[in-house]
C-alpha positions in Angstrom: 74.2 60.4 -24.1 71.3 60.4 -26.5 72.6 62.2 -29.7 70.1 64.5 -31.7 70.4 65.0 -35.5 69.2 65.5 -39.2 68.8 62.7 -41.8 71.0 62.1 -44.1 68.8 63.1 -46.9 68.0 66.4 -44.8 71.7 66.8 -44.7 72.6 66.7 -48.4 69.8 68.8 -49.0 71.4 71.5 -46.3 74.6 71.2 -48.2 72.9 71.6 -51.6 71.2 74.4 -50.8 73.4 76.3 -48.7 76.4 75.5 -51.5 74.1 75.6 -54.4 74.8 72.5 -55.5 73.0 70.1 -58.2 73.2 66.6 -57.7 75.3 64.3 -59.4 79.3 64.8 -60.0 81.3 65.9 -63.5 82.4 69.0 -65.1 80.8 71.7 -64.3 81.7 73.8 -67.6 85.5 74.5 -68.8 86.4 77.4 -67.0 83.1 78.5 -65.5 82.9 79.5 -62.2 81.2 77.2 -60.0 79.4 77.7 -56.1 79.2 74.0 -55.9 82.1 71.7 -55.4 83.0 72.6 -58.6 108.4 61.7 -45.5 110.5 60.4 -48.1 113.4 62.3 -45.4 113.8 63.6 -41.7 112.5 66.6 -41.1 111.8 69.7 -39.1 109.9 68.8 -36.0 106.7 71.3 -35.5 104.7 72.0 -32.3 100.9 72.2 -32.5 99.2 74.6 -30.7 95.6 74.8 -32.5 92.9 76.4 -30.4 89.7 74.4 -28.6 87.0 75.8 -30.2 83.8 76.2 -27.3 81.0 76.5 -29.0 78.6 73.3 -29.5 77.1 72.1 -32.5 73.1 73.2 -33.5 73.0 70.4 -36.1 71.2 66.9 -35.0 72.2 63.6 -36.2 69.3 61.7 -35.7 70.0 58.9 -38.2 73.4 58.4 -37.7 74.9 55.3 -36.1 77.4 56.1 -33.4 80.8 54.7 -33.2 83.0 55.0 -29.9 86.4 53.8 -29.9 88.8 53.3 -27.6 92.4 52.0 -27.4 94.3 51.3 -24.7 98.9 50.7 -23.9 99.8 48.4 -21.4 102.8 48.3 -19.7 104.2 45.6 -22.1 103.8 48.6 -24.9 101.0 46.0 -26.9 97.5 47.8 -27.5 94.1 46.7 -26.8 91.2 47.9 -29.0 87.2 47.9 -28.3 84.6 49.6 -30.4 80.8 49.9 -30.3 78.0 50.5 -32.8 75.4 51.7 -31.6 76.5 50.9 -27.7 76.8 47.3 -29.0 80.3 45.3 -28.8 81.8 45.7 -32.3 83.4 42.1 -32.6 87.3 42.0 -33.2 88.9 39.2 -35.2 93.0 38.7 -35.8 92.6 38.7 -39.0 96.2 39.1 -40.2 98.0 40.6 -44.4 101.2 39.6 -44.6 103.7 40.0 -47.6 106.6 37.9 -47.9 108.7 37.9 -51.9 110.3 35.3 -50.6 107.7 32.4 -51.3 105.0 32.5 -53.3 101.5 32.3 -52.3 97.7 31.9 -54.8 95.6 34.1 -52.3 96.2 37.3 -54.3 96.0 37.5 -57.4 98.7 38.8 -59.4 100.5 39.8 -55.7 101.9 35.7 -55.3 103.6 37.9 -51.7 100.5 38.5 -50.2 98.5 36.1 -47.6 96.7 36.3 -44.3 96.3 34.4 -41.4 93.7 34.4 -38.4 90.2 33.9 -38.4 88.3 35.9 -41.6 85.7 38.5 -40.3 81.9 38.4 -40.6 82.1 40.9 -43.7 78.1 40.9 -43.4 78.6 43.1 -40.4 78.1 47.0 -40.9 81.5 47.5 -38.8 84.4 44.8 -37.0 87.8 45.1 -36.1 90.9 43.4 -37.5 94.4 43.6 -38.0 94.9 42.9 -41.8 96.7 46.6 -42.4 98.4 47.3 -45.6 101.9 48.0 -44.6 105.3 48.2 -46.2 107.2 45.2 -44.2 110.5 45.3 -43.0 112.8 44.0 -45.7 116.1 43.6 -45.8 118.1 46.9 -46.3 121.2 44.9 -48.6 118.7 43.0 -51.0 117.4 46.6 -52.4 119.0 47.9 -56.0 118.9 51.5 -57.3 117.0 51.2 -60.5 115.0 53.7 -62.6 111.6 53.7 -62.3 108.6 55.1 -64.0 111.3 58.2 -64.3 112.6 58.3 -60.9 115.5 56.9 -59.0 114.3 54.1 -56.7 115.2 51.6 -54.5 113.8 48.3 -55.7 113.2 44.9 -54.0 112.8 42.0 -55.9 111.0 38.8 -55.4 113.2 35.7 -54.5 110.1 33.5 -55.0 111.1 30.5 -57.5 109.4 31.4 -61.1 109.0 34.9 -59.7 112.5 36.3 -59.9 112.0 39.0 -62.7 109.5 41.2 -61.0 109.9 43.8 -58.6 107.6 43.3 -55.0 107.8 47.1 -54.1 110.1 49.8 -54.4 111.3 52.9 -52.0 112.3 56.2 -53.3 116.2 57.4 -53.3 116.4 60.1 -51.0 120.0 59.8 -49.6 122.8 57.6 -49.6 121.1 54.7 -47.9 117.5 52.6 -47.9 114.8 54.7 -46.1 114.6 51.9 -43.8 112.1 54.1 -41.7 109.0 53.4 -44.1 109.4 49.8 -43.3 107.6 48.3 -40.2 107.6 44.6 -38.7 105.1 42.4 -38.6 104.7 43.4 -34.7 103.9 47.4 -35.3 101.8 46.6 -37.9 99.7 44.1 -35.9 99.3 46.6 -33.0 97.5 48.9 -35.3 94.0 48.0 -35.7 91.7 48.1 -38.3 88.5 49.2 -37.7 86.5 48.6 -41.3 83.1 50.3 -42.3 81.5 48.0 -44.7 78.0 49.5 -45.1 76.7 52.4 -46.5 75.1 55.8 -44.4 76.4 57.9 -42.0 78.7 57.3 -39.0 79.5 59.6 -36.1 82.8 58.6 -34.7 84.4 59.7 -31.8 87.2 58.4 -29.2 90.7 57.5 -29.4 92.1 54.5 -31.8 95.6 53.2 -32.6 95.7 52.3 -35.9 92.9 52.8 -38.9 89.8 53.6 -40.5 88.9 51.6 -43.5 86.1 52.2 -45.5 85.1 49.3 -48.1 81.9 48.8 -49.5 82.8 45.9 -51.3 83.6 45.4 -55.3 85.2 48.5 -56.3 83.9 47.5 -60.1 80.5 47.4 -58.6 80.3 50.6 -56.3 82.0 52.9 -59.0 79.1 53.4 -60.5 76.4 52.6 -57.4 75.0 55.8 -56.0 73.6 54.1 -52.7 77.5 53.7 -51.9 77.9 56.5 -50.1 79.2 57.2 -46.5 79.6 60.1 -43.9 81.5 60.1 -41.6 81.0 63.1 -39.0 84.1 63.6 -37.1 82.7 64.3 -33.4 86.3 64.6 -30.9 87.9 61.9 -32.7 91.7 60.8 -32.3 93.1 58.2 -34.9 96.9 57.5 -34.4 98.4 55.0 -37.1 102.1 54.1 -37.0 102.6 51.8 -40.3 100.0 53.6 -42.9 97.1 56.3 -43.2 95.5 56.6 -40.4 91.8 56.7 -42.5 91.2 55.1 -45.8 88.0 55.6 -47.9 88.8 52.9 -50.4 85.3 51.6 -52.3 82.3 53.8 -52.4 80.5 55.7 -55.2 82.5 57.3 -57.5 80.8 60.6 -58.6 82.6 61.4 -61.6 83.0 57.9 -62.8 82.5 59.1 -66.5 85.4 61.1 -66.4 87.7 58.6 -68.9 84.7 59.0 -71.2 85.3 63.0 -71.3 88.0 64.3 -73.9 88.3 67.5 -72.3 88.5 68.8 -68.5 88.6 72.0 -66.9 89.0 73.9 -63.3 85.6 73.5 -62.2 83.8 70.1 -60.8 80.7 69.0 -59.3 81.3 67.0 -56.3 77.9 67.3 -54.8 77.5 63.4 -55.2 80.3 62.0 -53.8 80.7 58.9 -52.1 83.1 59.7 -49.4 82.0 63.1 -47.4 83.1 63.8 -43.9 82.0 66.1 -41.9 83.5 68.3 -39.3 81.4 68.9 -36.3 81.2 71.8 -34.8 82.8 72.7 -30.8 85.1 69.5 -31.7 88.7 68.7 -32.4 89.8 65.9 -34.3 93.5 64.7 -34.8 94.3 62.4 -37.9 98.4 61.1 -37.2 99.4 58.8 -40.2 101.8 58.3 -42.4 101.9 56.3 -45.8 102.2 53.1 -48.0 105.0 53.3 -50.3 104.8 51.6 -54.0 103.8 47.8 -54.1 103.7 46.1 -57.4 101.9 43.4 -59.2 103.7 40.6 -61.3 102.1 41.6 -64.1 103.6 44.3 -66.7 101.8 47.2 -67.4 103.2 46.6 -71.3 105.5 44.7 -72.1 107.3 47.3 -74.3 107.8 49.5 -71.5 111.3 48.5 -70.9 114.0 50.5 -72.2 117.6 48.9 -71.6 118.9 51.6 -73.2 118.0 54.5 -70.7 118.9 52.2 -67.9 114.9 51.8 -67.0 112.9 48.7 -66.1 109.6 47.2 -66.9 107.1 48.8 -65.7 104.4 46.9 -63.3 100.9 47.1 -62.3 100.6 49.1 -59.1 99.4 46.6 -56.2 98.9 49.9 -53.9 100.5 53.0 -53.0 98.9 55.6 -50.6 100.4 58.7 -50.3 98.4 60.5 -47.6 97.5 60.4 -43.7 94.1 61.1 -44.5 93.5 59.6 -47.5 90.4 58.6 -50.5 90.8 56.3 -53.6 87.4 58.6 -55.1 86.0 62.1 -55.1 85.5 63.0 -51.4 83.9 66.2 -50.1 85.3 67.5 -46.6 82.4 69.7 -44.6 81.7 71.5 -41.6 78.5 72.1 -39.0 76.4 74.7 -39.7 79.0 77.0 -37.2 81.6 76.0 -38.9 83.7 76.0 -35.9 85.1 71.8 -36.2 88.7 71.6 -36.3 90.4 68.3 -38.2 94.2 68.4 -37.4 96.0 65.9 -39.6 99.7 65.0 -38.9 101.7 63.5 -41.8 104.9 61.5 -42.2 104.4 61.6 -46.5 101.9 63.5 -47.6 98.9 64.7 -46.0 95.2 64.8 -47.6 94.7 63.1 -50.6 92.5 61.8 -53.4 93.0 59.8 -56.3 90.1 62.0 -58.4 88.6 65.3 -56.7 89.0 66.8 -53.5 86.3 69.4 -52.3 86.5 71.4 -48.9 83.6 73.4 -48.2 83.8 73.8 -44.6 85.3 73.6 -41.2 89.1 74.1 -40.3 91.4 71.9 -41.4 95.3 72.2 -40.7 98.1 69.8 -42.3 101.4 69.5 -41.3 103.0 67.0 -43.2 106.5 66.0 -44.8 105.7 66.0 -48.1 102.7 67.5 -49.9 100.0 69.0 -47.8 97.1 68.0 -50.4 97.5 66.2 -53.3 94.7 65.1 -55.9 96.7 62.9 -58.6 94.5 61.9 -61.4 96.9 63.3 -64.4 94.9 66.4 -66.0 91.9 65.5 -64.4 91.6 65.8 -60.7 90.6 69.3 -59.2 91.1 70.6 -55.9 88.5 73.1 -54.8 87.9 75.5 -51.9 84.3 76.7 -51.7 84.3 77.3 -47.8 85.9 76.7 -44.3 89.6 77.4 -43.5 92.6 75.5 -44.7 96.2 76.0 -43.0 99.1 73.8 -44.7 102.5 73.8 -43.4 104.5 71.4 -46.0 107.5 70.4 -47.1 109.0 69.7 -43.3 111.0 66.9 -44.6 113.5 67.2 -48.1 110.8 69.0 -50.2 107.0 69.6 -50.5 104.3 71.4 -52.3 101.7 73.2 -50.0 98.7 71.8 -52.6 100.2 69.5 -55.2 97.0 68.9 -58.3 97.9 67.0 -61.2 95.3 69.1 -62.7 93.6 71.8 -61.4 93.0 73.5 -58.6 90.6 76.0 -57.5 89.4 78.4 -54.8 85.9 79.9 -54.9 85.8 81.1 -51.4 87.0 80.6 -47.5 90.5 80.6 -46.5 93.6 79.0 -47.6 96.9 79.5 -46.3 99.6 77.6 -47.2 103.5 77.2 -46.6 105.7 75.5 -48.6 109.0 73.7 -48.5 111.3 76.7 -48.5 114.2 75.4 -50.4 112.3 73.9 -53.9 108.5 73.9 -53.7 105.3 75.7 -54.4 102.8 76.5 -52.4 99.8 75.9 -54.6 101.1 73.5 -57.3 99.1 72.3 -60.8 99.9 70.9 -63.8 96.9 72.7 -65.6 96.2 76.0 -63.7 95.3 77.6 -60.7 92.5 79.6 -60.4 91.1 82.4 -58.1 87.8 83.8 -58.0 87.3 84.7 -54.3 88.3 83.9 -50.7 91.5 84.7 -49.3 94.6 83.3 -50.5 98.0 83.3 -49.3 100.7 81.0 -50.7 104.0 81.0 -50.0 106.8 79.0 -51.7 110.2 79.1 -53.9 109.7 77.3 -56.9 105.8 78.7 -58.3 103.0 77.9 -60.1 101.6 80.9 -60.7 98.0 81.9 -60.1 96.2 82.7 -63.7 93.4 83.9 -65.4 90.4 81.3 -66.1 90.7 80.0 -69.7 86.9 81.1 -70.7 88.1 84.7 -69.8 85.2 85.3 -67.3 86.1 88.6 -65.3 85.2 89.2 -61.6 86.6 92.1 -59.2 88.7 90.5 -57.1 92.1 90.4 -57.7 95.2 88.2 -57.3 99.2 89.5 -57.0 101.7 86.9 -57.9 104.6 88.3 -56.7 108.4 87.4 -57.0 110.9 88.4 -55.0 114.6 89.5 -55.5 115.8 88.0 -52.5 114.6 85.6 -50.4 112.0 86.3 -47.3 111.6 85.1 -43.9 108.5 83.4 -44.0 107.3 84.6 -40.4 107.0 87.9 -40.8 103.9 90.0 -42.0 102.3 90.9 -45.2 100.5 94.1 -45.5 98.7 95.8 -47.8 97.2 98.9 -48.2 95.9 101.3 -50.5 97.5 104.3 -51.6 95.8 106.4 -48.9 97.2 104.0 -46.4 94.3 102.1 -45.5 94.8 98.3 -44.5 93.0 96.0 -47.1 94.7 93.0 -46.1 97.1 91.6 -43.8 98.3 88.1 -42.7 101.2 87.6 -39.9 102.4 83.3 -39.6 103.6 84.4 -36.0 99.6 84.4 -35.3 98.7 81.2 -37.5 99.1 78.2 -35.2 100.3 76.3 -38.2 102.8 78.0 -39.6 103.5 80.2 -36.3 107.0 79.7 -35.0 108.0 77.6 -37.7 111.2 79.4 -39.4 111.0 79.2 -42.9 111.7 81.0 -45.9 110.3 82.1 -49.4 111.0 83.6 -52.7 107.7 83.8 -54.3 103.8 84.6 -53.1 100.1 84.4 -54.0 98.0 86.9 -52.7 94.0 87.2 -52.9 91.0 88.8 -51.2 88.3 90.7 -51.6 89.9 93.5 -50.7 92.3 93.4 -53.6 90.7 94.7 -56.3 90.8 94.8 -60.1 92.1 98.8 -60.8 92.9 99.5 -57.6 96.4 101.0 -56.9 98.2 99.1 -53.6 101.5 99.5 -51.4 102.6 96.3 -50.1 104.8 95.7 -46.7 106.7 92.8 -45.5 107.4 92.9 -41.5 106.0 94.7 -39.2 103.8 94.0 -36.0 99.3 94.7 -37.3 96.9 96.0 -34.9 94.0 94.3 -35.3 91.9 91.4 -34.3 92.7 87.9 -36.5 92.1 84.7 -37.1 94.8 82.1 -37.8 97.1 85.0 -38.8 94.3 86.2 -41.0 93.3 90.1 -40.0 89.4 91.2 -39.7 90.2 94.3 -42.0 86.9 96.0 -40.1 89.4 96.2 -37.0 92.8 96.6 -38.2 94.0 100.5 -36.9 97.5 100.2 -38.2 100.9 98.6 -38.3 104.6 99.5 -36.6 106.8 101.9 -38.5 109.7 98.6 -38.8 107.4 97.4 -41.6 109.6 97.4 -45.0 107.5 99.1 -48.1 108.1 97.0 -51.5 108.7 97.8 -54.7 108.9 96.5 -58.0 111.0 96.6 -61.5 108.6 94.3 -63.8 105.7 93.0 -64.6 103.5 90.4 -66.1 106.8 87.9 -66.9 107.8 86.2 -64.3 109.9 83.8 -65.9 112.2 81.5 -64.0 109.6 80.0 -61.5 108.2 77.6 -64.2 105.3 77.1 -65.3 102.2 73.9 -64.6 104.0 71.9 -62.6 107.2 73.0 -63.9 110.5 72.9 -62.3 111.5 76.6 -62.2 114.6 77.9 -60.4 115.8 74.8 -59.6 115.5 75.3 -55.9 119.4 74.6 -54.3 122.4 76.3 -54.8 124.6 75.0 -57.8 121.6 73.3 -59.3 120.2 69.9 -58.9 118.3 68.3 -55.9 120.9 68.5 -53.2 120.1 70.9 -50.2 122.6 72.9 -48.6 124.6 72.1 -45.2 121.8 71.8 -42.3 119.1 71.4 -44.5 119.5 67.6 -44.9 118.8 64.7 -42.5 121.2 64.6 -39.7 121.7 60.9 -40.8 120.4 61.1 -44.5 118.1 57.9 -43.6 115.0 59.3 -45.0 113.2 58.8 -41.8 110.5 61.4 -41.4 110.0 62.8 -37.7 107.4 62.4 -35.0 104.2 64.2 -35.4 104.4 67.1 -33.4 103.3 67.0 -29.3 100.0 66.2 -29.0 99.8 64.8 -31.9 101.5 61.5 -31.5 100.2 58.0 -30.8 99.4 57.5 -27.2 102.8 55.5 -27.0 104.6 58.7 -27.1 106.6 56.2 -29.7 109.2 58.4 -32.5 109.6 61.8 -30.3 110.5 64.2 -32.8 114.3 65.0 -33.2 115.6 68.0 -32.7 115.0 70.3 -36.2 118.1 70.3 -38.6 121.6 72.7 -38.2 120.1 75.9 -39.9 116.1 75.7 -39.0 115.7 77.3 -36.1 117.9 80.4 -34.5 120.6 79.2 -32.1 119.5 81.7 -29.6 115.2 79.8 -29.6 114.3 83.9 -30.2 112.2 82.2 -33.2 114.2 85.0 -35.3 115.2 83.6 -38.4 118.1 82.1 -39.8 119.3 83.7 -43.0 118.6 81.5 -45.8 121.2 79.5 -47.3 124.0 80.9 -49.8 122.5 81.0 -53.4 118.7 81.9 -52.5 119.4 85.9 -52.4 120.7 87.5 -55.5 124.1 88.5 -56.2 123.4 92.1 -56.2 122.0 91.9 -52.5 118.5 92.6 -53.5 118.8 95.7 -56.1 116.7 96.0 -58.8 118.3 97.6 -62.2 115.8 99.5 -64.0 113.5 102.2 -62.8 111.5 100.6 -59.7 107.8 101.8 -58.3 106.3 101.1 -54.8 102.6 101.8 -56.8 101.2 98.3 -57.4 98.9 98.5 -59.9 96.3 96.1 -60.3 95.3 96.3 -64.0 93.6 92.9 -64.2 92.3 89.8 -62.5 96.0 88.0 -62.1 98.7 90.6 -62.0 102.4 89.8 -61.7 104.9 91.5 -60.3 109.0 90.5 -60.5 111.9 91.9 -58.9 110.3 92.9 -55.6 112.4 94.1 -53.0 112.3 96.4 -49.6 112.2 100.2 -51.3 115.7 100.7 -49.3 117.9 98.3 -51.4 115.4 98.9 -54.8 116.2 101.9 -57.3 113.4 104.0 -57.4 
């Protein structure tokens, strides 16, 4: 079937114009307001129920070249793999990486492990297959030592290799008593896991079903930093990428937008991404599935500085970093995710680590897209620099299923303009929207639920707007599956979310001691009561109530007060550690809340979600996560997470929230019955 589309220049002058965008990538003013784009353990197994959306996409891809893949099991359990460009054979080769510290090889520099074997691809080809995937290989569990490194605990592997005997190969982090001997894979898994690599610029429709990865390498990552032809789109058209052993989609050398930025002495919340190099786009009537899992550290012998040791504290030298992907759905540059013109595309992404992720900038600006991952739902990790922003579409993050996990993790800032963004935390020590250098809100709707916050704040230029944003802590902890409502003081709904009606974060108990709230409805010096509980009448989207048809809410809604204000000390601050999460201190969870085995194995993607092998079906959620009875009713949460006093508030108590500015906070809330008033 013949498929019908825009040019790629027609399509980046769509975006621009319907984002009101400029071209080119950077700062777009310290604190302005921009419309452009400015499982280290088991875990709790999910089930995915996300909707089919219908309706069909009225954007044309004229230009784009069309990739269908296809991978098939056979009853041995090995794979077969076939792609076509263009409805011509994409040629496979078995192309092989292999790591072995035990010998030393000169193919890579600096990484004496590392060599392949097979038969090397035509590289001159716009697309081929292989099987050279970066992979952590299976090692064995005894030769590991606990050392600390780069401030962490860590398992550490050295080389064996003769001359080589000093420097570490890779390291695993220290999440129980024993190596996580679940992020290594052998030489056979790895190998059934193709790689299907993009090496031209433009834009590539992709659909079909593939075991194994998406790698997208343009060549010299010196040379197409700075090249602005190095760009690719990829538009996701009923896609299904299942990788066992690493990410199941890599963009890894394209243009890099803002590839100034270590030129610039100062950053802020807002970024340009217009220009980006890596841009996918979500098209609409489809539903794409992205199951992946990560590449733990791997490490050069070569010192990073020589002085870095320090004996003293116990610490080693500190290496160059070979590679270490964090995410299922990950970019080593600025990418831009966007949807049709519907915005009806769903991109479900399934993560044993961490789920979307970017080593610069992330911008959404469209489309649906729904993490469930182990560890962080999104990170950005370029130290007070990187900026995740939310101009558009609908994001749903359920995080933090294995030990811990942010909902959106930025190492610097992050910002939402507009759309949606729910997201869900790790209950026991986590936050649900996470920076080091501030979180801001200037429109959209926002919920963000976690136990360990990062406050929203006001922008640092002082620019005012009239929506509003409640950060409000709670006296006790609350079940993170029932409703929040809010109304004003005539009783009048302005907005409402219920997680029982999100199909991400639905009918997953959790729990919470601390939440974000925006929309438009919220506004600066308006007075609000807010409920917890409660079943809304209404019509909704993802949880999300259409205010315009909300009539009410049951009676078993619980009214909230609270006893302070502006301070609400004790959760931290950028990136900050806060309460502390568990009971008694430290990192240790409480009984049922850790791995069955403490192997630091993360679970299965949840059903439908999984690699066509039906390979790793999710274990049965840990002692404590999910009511013995299956009513979906939640567990209480554990000892040391409600305070001591039940709930009760000292100090005089009001239900009136009063929204004086653009970030209000609000501490000690409680259900009115238990508060004094």
């Amino acid at each position: 079937m013949k498929k019908t589309v825009k040019t790629l220049a027609a399509l980046a002058l769509a975006l621009s114009l319907i984002l009101g965008l400029a071209a080119g990538c950077g700062a777009a003013g310290a604190g302005s307001k921009t419309e452009g784009n400015a499982a280290k353990t088991g875990g709790q197994a999910v089930e995915q129920t996300v909707s089919v959306v219908t309706e069909r996409s009225p954007d044309t891809y004229e230009d784009a070249r069309v990739i269908v893949l296809s991978s098939a099991q056979g009853a041995d359990g090995a794979y077969t793999h076939a792609a076509t460009l263009d409805g011509e054979t994409v040629a496979e080769y078995d192309y092989t990486w292999h790591a072995d510290p035990s010998e030393a090889h000169d193919e890579v520099k600096n990484s004496p492990a590392e060599y392949y074997t097979g038969t090397e691809p035509d590289t001159e080809a716009a697309v081929y297959i292989a099987h050279d995937i970066y992979y952590y290989p299976q090692l064995d569990e005894n030769a590991f030592v606990k050392v600390r490194y780069d401030d962490d605990q860590e398992w550490a592997y050295y080389y064996t290799a003769e001359g080589y005997e000093e420097y570490i190969f890779a390291t695993l982090p220290v999440t129980g008593n024993s190596v996580p001997e679940g992020m290594m894979h052998s030489e056979e898994e790895a190998y059934e896991n193709a790689v299907l690599h993009i090496t031209q610029a433009g834009t590539y429709l992709i659909e079909g079903e593939w075991h194994g990865q998406i790698w997208i390498d343009l060549g010299d990552t010196d040379d197409t930093f700075a090249d602005e032809s190095a760009r690719v789109t990829v538009i996701l058209n009923g896609v299904d990428v299942a990788c066992t052993v690493a990410p199941a989609i890599v963009f890894y050398s394209v243009y890099e937008c803002d590839n100034a930025w270590e030129e610039r002495s100062e950053y802020g919340s807002a970024v340009d991404t217009a220009g980006a190099g890596a841009n996918v786009i979500v098209a609409d009537g489809t539903v794409n599935r992205f199951s992946g899992t990560n590449v733990y550290r791997m490490l050069k012998t070569k010192y990073k500085d020589e002085d870095s040791q320090n004996s003293m504290g116990g610490s080693v030298a500190l290496q160059k970093k070979a590679r270490k992907l964090d995410g299922a759905f990950y970019s080593f540059v600025s990418m831009n995710i966007n949807g049709g013109t519907l915005g009806t595309g769903v991109l479900n992404i399934t993560a044993g680590y961490e789920g979307l992720d970017s080593e610069l900038h992330l911008t959404v600006n469209g489309g649906n897209v729904n993490i469930f991952s182990q560890d962080d739902g999104i990170n950005v990790n370029e130290d007070g620099v990187s900026v995740f922003t939310l101009n558009g579409g609908s994001v749903h993050i359920l995080a933090g299923l294995g030990r811990e996990g942010d909902g959106i993790d930025s190492n610097g800032y992050l910002t939402v303009n507009s759309g949606t963004l729910i997201t869900v935390a790790n209950p026991n020590s986590d936050s649900g929207m996470d920076s080091d250098c501030g979180t801001y809100v200037y429109g959209g709707t926002v919920v963000a639920l976690g136990s360990t916050m990062d406050w929203a704040e006001s922008d640092e230029s002082g620019s005012e707007g009239e929506q509003a944003v409640m950060n409000l802590r709670f006296a006790a902890a609350q079940s993170a599956n029932e409703a929040i409502i809010v109304t004003d003081t005539e009783g009048n709904v302005v907005f409402a979310y219920d997680p029982d009606k999100d199909e991400v974060a639905g009918d997953n108990v959790r729990w919470y001691s601390g939440a974000i709230l925006s929309s438009a409805e919220i506004k600066v010096g308006g007075s609000y009561y807010v409920y917890v509980g409660g079943d809304v009448t209404g019509d909704e989207v993802g949880g999300v109530y259409d205010i315009s048809t909300v009539t009410g809410f049951s009676a078993d809604a619980k009214q909230q007060s609270y006893t302070g204000t502006g301070d609400l000390g004790g959760f931290g601050g950028h990136g900050g550690p806060g309460m502390g999460g568990f009971p008694g201190g430290g990192n240790t969870p409480p009984e049922g809340m850790a791995p069955p085995d403490g192997s630091g194995l993360p679970p299965a993607p949840p059903e439908g979600m999984a690699p066509p092998d039906g390979s790793g079906l999710p274990p049965a959620p840990p002692e404590g996560m999910i009511s013995p009875d299956g009513s979906g009713t939640p567990p209480a949460p554990p000892e040391g997470m409600i305070s001591p006093d039940g709930g009760k508030q000292n100090g005089e108590g009001s239900t009136v929230f009063e929204i004086t500015d653009r970030v209000n906070g609000f501490s000690g809330v409680a259900d009115t019955s238990g508060a004094q008033l």
